[in-house]
Structures are given as structure tokens and as C-alpha cells.
C-alpha positions in Angstrom: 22.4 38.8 -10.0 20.4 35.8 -9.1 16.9 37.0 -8.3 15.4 35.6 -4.6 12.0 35.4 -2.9 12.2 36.2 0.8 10.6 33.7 3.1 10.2 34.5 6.6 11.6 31.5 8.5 12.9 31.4 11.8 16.3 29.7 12.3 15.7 27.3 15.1 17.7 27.4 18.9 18.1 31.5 18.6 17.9 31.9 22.1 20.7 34.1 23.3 18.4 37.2 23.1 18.6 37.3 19.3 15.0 37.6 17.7 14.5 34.8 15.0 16.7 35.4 11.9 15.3 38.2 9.9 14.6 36.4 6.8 15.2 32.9 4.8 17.0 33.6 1.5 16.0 30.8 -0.7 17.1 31.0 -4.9 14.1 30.5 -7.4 15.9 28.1 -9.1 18.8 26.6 -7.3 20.3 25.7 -10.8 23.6 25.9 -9.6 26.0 22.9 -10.1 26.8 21.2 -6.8 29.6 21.7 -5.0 32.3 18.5 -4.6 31.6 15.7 -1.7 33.3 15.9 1.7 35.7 13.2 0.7 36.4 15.1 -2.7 37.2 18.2 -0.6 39.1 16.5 2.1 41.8 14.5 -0.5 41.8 18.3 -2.1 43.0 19.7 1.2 45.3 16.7 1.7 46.6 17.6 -1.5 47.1 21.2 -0.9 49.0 20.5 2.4 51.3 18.1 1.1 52.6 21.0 -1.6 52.6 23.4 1.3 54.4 22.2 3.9 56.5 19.8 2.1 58.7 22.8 0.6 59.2 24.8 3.3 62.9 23.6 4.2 63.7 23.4 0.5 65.4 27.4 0.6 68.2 28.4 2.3 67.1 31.1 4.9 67.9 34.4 3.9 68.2 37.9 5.5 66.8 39.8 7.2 63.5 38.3 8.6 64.7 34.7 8.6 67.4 35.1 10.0 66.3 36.9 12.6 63.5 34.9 13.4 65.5 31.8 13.3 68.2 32.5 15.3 66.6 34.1 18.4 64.6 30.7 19.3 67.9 29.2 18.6 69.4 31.0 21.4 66.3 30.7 23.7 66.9 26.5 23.5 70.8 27.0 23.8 70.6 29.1 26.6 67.4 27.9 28.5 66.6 31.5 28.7 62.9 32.0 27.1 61.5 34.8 29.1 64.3 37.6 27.3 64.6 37.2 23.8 67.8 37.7 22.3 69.4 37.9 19.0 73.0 37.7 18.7 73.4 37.5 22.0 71.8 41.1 22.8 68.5 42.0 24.2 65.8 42.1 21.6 62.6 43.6 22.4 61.2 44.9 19.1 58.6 42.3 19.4 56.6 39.7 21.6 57.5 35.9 22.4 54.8 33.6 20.8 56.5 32.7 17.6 60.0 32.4 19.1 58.5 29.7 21.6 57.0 28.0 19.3 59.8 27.9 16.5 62.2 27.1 19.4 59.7 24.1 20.4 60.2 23.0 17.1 64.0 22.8 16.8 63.9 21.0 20.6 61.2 18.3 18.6 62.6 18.2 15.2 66.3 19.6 15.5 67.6 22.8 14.0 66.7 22.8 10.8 65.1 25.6 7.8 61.6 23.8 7.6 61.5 23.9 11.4 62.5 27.6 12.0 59.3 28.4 8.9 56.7 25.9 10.7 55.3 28.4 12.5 54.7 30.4 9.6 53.8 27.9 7.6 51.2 26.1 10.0 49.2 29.7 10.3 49.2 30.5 7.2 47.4 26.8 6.6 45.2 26.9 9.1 43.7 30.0 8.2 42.5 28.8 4.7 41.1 26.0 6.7 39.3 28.7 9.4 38.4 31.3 6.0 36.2 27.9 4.8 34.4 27.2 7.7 33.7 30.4 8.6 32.2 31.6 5.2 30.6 28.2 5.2 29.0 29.5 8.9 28.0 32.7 7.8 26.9 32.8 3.8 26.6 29.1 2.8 28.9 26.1 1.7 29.6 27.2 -1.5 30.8 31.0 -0.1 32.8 28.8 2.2 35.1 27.0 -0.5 35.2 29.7 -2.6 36.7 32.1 -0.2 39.1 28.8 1.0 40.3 28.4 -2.4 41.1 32.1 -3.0 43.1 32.4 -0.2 44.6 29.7 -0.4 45.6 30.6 -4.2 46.7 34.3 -3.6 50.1 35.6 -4.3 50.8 37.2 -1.1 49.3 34.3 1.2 51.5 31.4 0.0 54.7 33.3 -0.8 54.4 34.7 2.7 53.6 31.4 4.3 56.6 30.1 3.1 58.6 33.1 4.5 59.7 33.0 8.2 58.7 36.4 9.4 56.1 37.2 11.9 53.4 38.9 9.8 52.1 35.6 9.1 51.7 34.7 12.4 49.9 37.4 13.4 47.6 37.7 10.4 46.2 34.1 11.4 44.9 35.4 15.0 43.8 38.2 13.9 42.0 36.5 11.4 40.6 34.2 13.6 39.4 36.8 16.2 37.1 38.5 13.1 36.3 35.2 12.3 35.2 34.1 15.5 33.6 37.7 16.0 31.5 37.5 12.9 30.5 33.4 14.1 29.4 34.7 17.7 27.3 37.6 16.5 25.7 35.7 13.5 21.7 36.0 12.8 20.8 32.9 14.6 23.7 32.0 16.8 22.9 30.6 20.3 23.5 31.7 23.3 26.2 29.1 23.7 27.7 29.8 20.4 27.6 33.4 21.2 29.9 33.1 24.3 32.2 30.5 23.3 33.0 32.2 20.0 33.1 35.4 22.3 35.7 34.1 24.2 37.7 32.2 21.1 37.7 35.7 19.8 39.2 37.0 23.0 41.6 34.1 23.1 42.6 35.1 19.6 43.5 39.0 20.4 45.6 37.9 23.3 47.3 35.6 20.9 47.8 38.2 18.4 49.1 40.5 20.9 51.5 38.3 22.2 52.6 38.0 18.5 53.3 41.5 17.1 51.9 43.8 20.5 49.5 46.3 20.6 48.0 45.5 17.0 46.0 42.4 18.0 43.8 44.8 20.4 44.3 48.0 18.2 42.7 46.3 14.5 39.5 44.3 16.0 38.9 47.4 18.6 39.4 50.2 15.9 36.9 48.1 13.3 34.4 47.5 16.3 33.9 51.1 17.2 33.6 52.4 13.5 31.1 49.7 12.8 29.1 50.8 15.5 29.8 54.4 14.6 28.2 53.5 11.3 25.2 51.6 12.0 24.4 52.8 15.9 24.0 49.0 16.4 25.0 50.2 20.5 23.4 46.7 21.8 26.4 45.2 19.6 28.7 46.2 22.7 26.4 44.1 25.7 26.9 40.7 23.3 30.8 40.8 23.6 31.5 39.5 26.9 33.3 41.9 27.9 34.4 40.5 31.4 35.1 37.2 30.6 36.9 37.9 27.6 38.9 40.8 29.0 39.8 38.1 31.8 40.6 35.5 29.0 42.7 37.9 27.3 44.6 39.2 29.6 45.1 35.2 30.8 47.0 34.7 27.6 49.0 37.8 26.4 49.7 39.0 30.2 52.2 37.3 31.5 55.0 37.3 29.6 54.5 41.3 28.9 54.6 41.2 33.0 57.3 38.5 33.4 59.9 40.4 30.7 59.3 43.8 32.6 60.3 42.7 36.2 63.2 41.2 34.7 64.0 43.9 32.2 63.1 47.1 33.3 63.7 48.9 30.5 61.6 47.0 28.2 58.2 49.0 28.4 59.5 52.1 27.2 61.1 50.2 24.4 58.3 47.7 23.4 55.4 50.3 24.2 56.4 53.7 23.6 58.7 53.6 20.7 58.0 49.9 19.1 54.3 50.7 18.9 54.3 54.2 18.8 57.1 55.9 17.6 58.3 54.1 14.7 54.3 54.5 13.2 54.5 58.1 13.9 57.9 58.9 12.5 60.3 58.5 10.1 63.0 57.7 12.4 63.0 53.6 11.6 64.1 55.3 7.6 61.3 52.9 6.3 59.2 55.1 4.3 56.8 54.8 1.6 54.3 57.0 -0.2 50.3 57.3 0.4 49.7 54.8 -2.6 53.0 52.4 -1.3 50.2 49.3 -0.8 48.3 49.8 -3.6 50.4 47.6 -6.4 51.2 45.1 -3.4 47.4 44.6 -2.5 47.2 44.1 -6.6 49.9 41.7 -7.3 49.0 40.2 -3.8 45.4 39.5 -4.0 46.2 37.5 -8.2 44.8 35.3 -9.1 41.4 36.7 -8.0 42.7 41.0 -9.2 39.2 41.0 -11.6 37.0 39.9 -8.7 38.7 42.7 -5.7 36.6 45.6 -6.9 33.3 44.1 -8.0 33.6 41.9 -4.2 34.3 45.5 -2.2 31.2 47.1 -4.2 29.3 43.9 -3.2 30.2 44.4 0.4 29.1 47.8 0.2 25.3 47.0 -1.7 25.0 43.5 0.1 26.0 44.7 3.9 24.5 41.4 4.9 26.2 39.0 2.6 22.3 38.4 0.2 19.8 40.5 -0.6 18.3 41.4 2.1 14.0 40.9 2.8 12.0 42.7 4.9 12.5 41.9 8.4 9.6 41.5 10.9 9.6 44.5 13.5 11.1 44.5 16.6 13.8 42.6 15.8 17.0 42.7 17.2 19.9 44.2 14.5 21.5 41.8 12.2 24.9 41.8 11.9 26.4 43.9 8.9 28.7 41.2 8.1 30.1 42.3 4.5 30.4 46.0 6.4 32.2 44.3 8.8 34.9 42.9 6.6 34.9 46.1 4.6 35.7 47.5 7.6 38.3 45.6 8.7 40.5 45.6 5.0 39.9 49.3 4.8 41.4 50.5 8.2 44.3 48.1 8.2 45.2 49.3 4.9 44.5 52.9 5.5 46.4 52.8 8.7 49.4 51.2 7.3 49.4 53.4 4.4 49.1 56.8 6.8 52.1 55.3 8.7 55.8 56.7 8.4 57.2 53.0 8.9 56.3 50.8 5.8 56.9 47.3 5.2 55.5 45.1 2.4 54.5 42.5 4.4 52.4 45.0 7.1 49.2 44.3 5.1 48.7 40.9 4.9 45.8 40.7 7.5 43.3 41.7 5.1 43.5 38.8 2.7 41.7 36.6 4.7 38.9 39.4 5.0 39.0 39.9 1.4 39.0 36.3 0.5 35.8 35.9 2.6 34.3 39.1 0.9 35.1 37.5 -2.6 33.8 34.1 -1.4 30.6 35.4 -0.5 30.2 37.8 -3.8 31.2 34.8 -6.6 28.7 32.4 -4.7 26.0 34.7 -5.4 27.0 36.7 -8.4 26.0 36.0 -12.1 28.0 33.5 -14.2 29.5 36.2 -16.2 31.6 37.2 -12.9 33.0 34.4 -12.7 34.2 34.2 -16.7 35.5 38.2 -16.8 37.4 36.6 -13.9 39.1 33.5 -15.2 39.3 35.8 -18.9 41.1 38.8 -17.1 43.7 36.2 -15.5 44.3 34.3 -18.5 45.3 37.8 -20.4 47.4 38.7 -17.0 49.0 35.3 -17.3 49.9 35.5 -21.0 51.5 38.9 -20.5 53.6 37.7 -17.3 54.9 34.9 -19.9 56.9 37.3 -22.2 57.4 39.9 -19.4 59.5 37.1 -17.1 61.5 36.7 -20.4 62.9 40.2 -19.4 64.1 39.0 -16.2 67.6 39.2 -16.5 67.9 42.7 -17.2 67.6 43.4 -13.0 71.2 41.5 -12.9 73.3 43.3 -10.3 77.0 42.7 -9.5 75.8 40.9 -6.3 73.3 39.0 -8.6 74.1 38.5 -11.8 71.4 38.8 -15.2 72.1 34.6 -15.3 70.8 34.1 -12.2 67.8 36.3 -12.9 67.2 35.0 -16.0 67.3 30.9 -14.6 64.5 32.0 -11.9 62.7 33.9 -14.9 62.2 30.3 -16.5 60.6 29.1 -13.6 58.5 32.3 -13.0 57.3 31.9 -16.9 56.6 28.1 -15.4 54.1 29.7 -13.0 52.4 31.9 -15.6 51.8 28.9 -18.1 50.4 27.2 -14.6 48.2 30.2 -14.8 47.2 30.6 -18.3 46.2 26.7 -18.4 44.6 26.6 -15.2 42.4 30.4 -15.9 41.2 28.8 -19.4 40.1 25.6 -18.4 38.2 27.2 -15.4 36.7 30.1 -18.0 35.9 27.0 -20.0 34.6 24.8 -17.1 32.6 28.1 -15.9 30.9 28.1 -19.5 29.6 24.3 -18.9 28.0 25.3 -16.3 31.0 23.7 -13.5 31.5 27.0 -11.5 33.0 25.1 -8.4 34.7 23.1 -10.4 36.0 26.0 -12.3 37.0 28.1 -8.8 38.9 25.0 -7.7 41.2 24.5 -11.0 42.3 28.3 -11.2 43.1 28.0 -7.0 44.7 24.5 -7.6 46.7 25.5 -10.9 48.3 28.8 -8.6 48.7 26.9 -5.7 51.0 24.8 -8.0 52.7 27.5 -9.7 53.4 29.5 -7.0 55.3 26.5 -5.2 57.1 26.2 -8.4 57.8 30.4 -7.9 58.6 30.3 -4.3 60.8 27.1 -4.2 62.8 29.0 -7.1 63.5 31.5 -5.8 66.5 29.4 -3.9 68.0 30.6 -6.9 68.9 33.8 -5.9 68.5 33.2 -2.4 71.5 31.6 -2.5 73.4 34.5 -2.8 71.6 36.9 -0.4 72.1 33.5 2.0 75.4 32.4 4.2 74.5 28.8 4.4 77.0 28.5 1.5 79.5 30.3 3.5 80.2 29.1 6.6 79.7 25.6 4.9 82.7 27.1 2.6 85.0 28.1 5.9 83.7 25.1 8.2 87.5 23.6 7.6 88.5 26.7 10.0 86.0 26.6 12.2 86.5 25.7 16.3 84.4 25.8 19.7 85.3 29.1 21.0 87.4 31.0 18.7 86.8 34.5 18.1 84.2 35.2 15.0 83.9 38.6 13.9 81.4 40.1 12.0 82.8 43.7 10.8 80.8 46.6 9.3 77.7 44.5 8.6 75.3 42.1 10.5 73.9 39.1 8.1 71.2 38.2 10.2 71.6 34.1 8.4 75.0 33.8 10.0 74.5 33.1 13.5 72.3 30.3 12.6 74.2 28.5 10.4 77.5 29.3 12.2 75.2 27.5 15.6 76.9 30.4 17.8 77.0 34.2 18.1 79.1 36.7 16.8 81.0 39.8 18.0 79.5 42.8 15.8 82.1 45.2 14.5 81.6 49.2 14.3 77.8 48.2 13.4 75.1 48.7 15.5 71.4 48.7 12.9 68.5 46.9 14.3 71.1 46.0 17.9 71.3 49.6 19.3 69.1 48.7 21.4 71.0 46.0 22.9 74.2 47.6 22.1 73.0 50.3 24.3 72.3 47.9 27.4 74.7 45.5 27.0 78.2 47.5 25.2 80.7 45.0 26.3 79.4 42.8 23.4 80.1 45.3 21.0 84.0 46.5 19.2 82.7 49.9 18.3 85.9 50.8 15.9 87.4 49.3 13.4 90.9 50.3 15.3 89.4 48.4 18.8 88.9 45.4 16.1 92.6 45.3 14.9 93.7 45.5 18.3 91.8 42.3 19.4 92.7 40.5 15.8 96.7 40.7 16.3 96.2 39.3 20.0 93.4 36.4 19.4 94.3 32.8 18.6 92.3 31.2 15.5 90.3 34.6 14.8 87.7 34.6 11.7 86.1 37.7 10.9 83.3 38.6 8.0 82.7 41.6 6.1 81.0 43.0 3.1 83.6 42.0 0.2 84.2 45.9 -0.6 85.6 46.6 2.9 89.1 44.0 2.3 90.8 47.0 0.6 90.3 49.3 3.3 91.1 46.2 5.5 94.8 45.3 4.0 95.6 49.0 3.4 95.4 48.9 7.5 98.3 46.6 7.5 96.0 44.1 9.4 97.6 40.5 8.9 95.0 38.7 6.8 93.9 35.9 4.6 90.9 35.4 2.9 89.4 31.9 3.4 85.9 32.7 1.6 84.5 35.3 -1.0 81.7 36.0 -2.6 80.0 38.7 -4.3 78.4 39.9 -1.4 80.8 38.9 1.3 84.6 37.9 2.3 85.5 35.7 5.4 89.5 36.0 6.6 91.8 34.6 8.7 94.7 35.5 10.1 98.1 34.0 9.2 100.2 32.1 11.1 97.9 30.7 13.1 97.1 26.8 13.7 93.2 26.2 12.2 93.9 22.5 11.5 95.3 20.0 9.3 91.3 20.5 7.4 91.9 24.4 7.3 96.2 23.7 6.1 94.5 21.8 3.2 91.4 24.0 2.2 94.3 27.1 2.4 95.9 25.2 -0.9 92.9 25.2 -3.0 92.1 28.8 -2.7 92.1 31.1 -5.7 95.8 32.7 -5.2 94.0 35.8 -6.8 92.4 36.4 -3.1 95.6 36.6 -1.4 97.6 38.4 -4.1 97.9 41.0 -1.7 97.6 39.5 1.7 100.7 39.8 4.7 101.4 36.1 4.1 100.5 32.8 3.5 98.5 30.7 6.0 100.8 28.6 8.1 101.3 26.5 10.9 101.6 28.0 14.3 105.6 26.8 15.5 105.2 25.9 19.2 108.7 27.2 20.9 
């Protein structure tokens, strides 16, 4: 570790009740290379934007998230209705509004689209690395600040779920922003000013996360307020929060929607509050389980490129609590802010609580990167050049390893994916590992010249690269989890207003590409709910189905390709117009689609209908 003398050197403008800042830390020998100009930086950034949000409409959406999250702010601008979500037509009430507004403001600015409906997502996600800079730039010096940008910017989990339309994302970003904001108000040396306008950003924030995922933007920055306090008896910590102010700012932004949904719904706060937020954490009953350790390898493969630096930065946090060796402090003063404890705080509940929870979900952990890349920042700024090099070295043997293991690919092949398709994305996975392996020894040897932010900003720039190469990719299989390829196979068949069933299944993808809701078939999954409140939307039995088929004019109906059997050994009159390995679309026969349908029926595979009542024909008008 670099060695520092302690100078004792009051920050200037503390005047917000803070006593000067407890010491100066000031390097013997500032021998460290210097970090790249503004204008460097900034074309960096440009750079870095352009790969990130000029992808995100390149993949078909896919089920369940995206579809789901797509296709609700679809209905709220077809409708008009904003104030009741809905997916599919039903009440949906498993979480807040923020992120449907603003992905439904997209499609009324851009059109309906994929890159629209993952905007939302995407935009957090960047702004956040942005936010992750300055704030370590704030609190433990520029270099900390572009270090811990760059990591985050470069991790696995942060750009592949940036690019993934669900609302973790979303949520991660304010509730990255309230820490942030947290840490910025209470810094040694902050202002009074500074200390009650960050104060209220991080209000602002909370109220922002909790109108994007509920009672977790409150539950994460109160739970790692009171054990920090707990742990340090730092009590005066609690008269710097404006607490009136920013409970009035808070409740000015999350409020009132939760109140406007409730007088129109009345059943929503038993719902959204009691078994949402409680229930499914406390249960097993949403079947999502996991073990104790069910993180662990996600937190690993999540937080690569940066793996060899996780547990050297988290014993850091625990020796450093204030982010540098600390000096002696002149009495009297009033307590520094643990900030490192803070952060350690932070990654360790979230994780813990998450991992102690009977409802598991990859994605639930994903607000304690940005913590974690701040943590890192502030330990590779400050830690000895042989850090940095076991970092770049342990990468480079990762990398060379994933090269021959992605070879291997194609032995997941499924009969709903086959080894091909695994092995095509395997070549662009082995892609991202060369992008890896290049990028970790050039940095190891950039590190050895004596270029360390030189060296952090090739490995971060080389991943941000691969991984777009590894997410875009994965359109590859995608593709077959997707139903943009379907309906754009049946669209010949397809009129305003007919009948479109969805039987024994719910694809989450199809109402949005279809541009309408379906009837749901003796299926009910994540629309109990809704099926509950709202039944005559719902054919509960496959029998109720049949009866409605034989009586409608143009019906379609989808289902899971292994249900046709059972379907024709009903005697139900059928066709199949579309199959996949995953799904079947029919029609029923003798009924008028069109001249385009009359045409597509020729060029289907006769193996499909080998079986079927009869061929598709033309309705005869008495």
C-alpha cells in the first residue's frame, strides 16, 4: 500500500455544522501516472454510449420479462388508461407504474418498437455509470471516480441487464442514486447547501425507486441506515437527514399513484402490499426457490471482468472504513462518515436478504454492483501496482479458459433449441473471450509500464465490446424463445377483431407483436390475479374453448406444439397455419381469411395437416 503523511488541513466552506475535515491525505510521492483529459474522457463516454444504446432494438424481445414489460405500456397508450396497469387486458398489480409510463412515453414519441420498449432500461443502466464516476470522483478522488465508472460499466451483469427490458434495472439506478446522493450529502466537508440538496435528491430517489419495484426503495437505504448507526453509534447521523422535508419530497413523488390506483381499485393494497411485498419473500408459494448460496456464482460471473479485485476491495472496505488511511483527527470533531462501511453495508444486506428469501430471481441482486464498483474504484486507486496486475493476469487465465469451454456449447442443445444453434452463439461467446484475453494482457502489460488508468480503461473498454458482441448474439437463440417470427409467419390470416386464442400457455411476446390482446385458454400463471377480478376474459376449459371455436368466424388460436395431438384427437376442426418447435398456431377450416391467407394455405408443409379435418377453404356465401 502506498504509504501517506497526514496533514491536518481544513477543507474550506464546511459550514453545515460539520467540524473541518479530519485530516488531508496527501501521497509522498504522487508518482502515479495521470489520469486522461476531460476531452479524452468525454469522446470515451461518447464512445461507450454509442455501443450501448445503439443495440438495444437489435433482439427480438423474448419471454417472460420483455414481454411483459413491453406490452403493458402498449396497452396503457391504446387505451388511454395509465393509472391501472394491465397486461393482456387484465389487472396487473405485481408492481408499480414508473417504468410502464415512461416505456409507454417512448412508443407515443418514437412508435412501437423493441429499442423503445428497452429505453428505459437501457437509459438507467447508463446513467448510473455516469452517477458511479462522479460520485467516487466526490468522495475518494478523480482517479477512484473513473475507475469505479469503468468497472461498472464493464461488468457482466450490468450491461447484459441493461440491455434486457425488465425492471431490476430500473430500480437498481435509484437506488443507486439515493446511496450515492446519501454518501455526497454526508461527506467530510460538504456544505450546508450540499448537505440538503443531496438530502433531498436522495429522498427524491427513494420515492422514485418505490414507485419502481414498491416497498424496496424505502426498505434497502432504511435497513443499511439503521445498521450503520447500530455499528458506529454515529446517532447525530439521523439529525443531518432532513427528515421532514425529505419525507414530504418523498411522499410528493411515489404517493400519488399508490393513492390514485387504490380509490380506483380497491383491491390493490392487499395485493401490491401484503402478498407482493410480503408474501412472496416469506414463502415459497410464487415456486421460485433457490438455495442459501443461489447468488453466490451469479455475484461471480456478474461482477467479471473485475472477480480478482471483489474480495481484496470488500477487505479494503473493511480496514479502510473511510475510503484512505485514516490520520489522527483533531478532538471534538464531529464523526466522519464511514463511507466504505457504508457500501459494505449496503452489498451485504441486499445480498443477504435476497439470499434468506423463499422467492429468488437472478436478476434480484443487481443493486449492489454499483456499490461494489465504487468499493473497487476506491481500493485499485489506492492499492499497490501488483493489484492491479493479479487483476488483469487472473482475467486473462479466466478468458483463455472461457475460449475452449464455449467450444462446448452445443452440448446444451434441446429439442426446442437445437446443439446448432448453441454452437453458432458459442462462436460469438469465444468472440467475447478473445475480446477479453486481448484486452486483460495489454492492460497487465500497460499496468507494467507504469499506465494504470490507461490499463483500467482497455480491460473496461475491450468487455464493453465483447459483451455487445455476447448480448447482441444472443438473438440467436432468442429467436426461438421469441414470437416475432410467428405472428410475422400467420400475419396473411390475421384481421381487426377476430378471435385469437392463446390455449394452455401464455407467451408473454405475443400480444406485442400481435398489437392486440388475447383470450387466455385453461391458463391462469402470473393472471390469477386478474383472472380472479375480471373471469369473463378468461375460457377456463379446454371444452368451453371448442365450444366458442366451432361458432367463431376467422378464429386463430396458439398453443405449445405438443398440445395439437390432444387437440385433433378432440375432433376439433383445425388447420395448422404456423409451427415451431416451441409453438403451433391453427385455424379453422372453411372459413374465409383472405385471398393472402388462401395463398399462404398452399405453401404449407402438407406434413402439418396430414391429420387435420380438412383443407382450408373458402367460406361459400348461400
Amino acid at each position: 500500500m502506498q504509504r501517506f503523511r497526514a496533514a491536518s488541513m481544513p477543507l474550506s466552506g464546511a459550514t453545515n455544522g460539520h467540524h473541518p475535515a479530519a485530516c488531508a491525505v496527501i501521497p509522498d510521492s504522487p508518482t502515479q501516472d495521470p489520469i486522461p483529459s476531460p476531452r479524452a474522457l468525454l469522446a470515451l463516454a461518447a464512445l461507450v454510449a454509442v455501443l450501448w444504446f445503439g443495440v438495444l432494438g437489435y433482439r427480438d424481445l423474448v419471454p417472460t420479462d420483455e414481454g411483459r414489460y413491453a406490452e403493458i405500456p402498449r396497452e396503457m397508450v391504446q387505451t388511454g388508461e395509465w393509472v391501472t396497469p394491465r397486461l393482456d387486458g387484465f389487472k396487473y398489480f405485481e408492481k408499480p407504474a414508473l417504468q410502464y409510463w415512461a416505456t409507454a412515453a417512448a412508443y407515443e414519441a418514437f412508435g412501437l418498437g423493441e429499442w423503445q420498449a428497452r429505453l428505459w432500461t437501457g437509459l438507467t443502466g447508463f446513467l448510473t455509470i455516469i452517477f458511479t464516476w462522479f460520485a467516487g470522483r466526490a468522495l475518494f478522488g478523480a482517479r477512484a471516480g473513473l475507475y469505479a465508472g469503468a468497472i461498472l460499466a464493464s461488468c457482466v451483469y450490468w450491461v447484459g441487464l441493461g440491455h434486457i427490458n425488465t425492471l431490476d434495472m430500473g430500480v437498481s439506478a435509484f437506488l443507486a442514486g439515493s446511496l450515492f446522493a446519501f454518501l455526497l450529502a454526508q461527506r467530510t466537508g460538504a456544505t450546508a447547501a450540499q448537505t440538503r440538496w443531496w438530502m433531498w435528491a436522495c429522498w427524491a430517489q427513494m420515492g422514485l425507486a418505490m414507485l419502481s419495484k414498491g416497498l424496496i426503495g424505502v426498505a434497502f437505504p432504511g435497513s443499511t441506515l439503521i445498521l450503520y448507526t447500530l455499528l458506529t453509534r454515529d446517532w447525530a447521523l439521523w439529525k443531518r437527514l432532513q427528515l421532514l422535508p425529505g419525507l414530504l419530497i418523498f411522499l410528493a413523488v411515489a404517493a400519488p399513484w399508490y393513492v390514485w390506483v387504490q380509490v380506483r381499485n380497491p383491491e390493490f393494497f392487499n395485493y401490491f402490499f401484503i402478498y407482493q411485498q410480503f408474501t412472496r419473500f416469506l414463502t415459497p408459494d410464487l415456486q421460485r426457490p433457490g438455495p442459501w448460496y443461489y447468488f453466490i456464482p451469479i455475484l461471480l460471473l456478474g461482477i467479471l471482468p473485475w472477480l480478482g479485485g471483489l474480495w481484496p476491495s470488500l477487505r479494503y472496505g473493511v480496514t479502510h472504513p473511510f475510503g484512505t488511511v485514516r490520520a489522527d483527527r483533531p478532538v471534538a470533531t464531529q464523526e466522519p462518515l464511514r463511507v466504505n462501511w457504508v457500501l459494505l453495508i449496503w452489498s451485504v444486506f441486499i445480498f443477504a436478504f435476497f439470499s434468506a428469501s423463499h422467492s429468488k430471481l437472478p436478476s434480484y441482486i443487481l443493486p449492489v454492483f454499483p456499490a461494489l464498483a465504487l468499493l473497487m474504484g476506491g481500493y485499485f486507486a489506492h492499492a499497490p501496482r501488483s493489484a492491479l496486475r493479479r487483476q488483469f493476469a487472473f482475467f486473462a487465465l479466466l478468458s483463455a479458459g472461457a475460449i475452449v469451454g464455449f467450444t462446448q456449447l452445443w452440448r446444451a442443445g434441446n429439442a426446442t433449441t437445437p446443439s446448432a444453434l448453441y454452437q453458432q452463439y458459442g462462436w460469438w461467446l469465444e468472440v467475447t473471450a478473445a475480446l477479453g484475453l486481448v484486452s486483460s494482457v495489454l492492460a497487465w502489460n500497460w499496468e507494467k509500464a507504469g499506465r494504470r488508468a490507461a490499463a483500467v480503461l482497455v480491460l473496461a473498454c475491450g468487455m464493453v465490446l465483447g459483451l455487445t458482441v455476447a448480448t447482441q448474439a444472443f438473438q440467436i437463440l432468442g429467436r426461438t424463445a421469441s414470437t416475432k417470427d410467428v405472428v410475422q409467419a400467420i400475419r396473411p390470416w390475421l384481421h381487426p377483431g377476430q378471435p385469437f386464442y392463446t390455449v394452455g400457455t401464455y407467451d408473454q411476446t405475443l400480444p406485442f407483436y400481435l398489437k392486440r390482446t388475447v383470450t387466455v385458454v385453461a391458463y391462469e400463471g402470473e393472471l390469477h390475479f386478474g383472472i380472479t377480478e375480471q373471469p369473463q376474459l378468461w375460457v377456463p376449459t379446454v371444452a368451453d374453448f371448442a365450444k366458442r371455436w366451432r361458432r367463431d368466424h376467422r378464429p386463430l388460436a396458439f398453443m405449445p406444439v405438443d398440445q395439437l395431438a390432444a387437440m385433433r384427437a378432440t375432433g376439433l376442426p383445425l388447420v395448422v397455419i404456423e409451427k415451431t418447435s416451441r409453438y403451433a398456431v391453427i385455424a379453422k377450416p372453411g372459413e374465409d381469411y383472405g385471398a393472402a391467407a388462401q395463398a399462404a394455405t398452399t405453401r404449407l408443409p402438407a406434413a402439418w395437416n396430414a391429420h387435420s379435418a380438412g383443407p382450408m377453404q373458402r367460406e361459400v356465401t348461400p
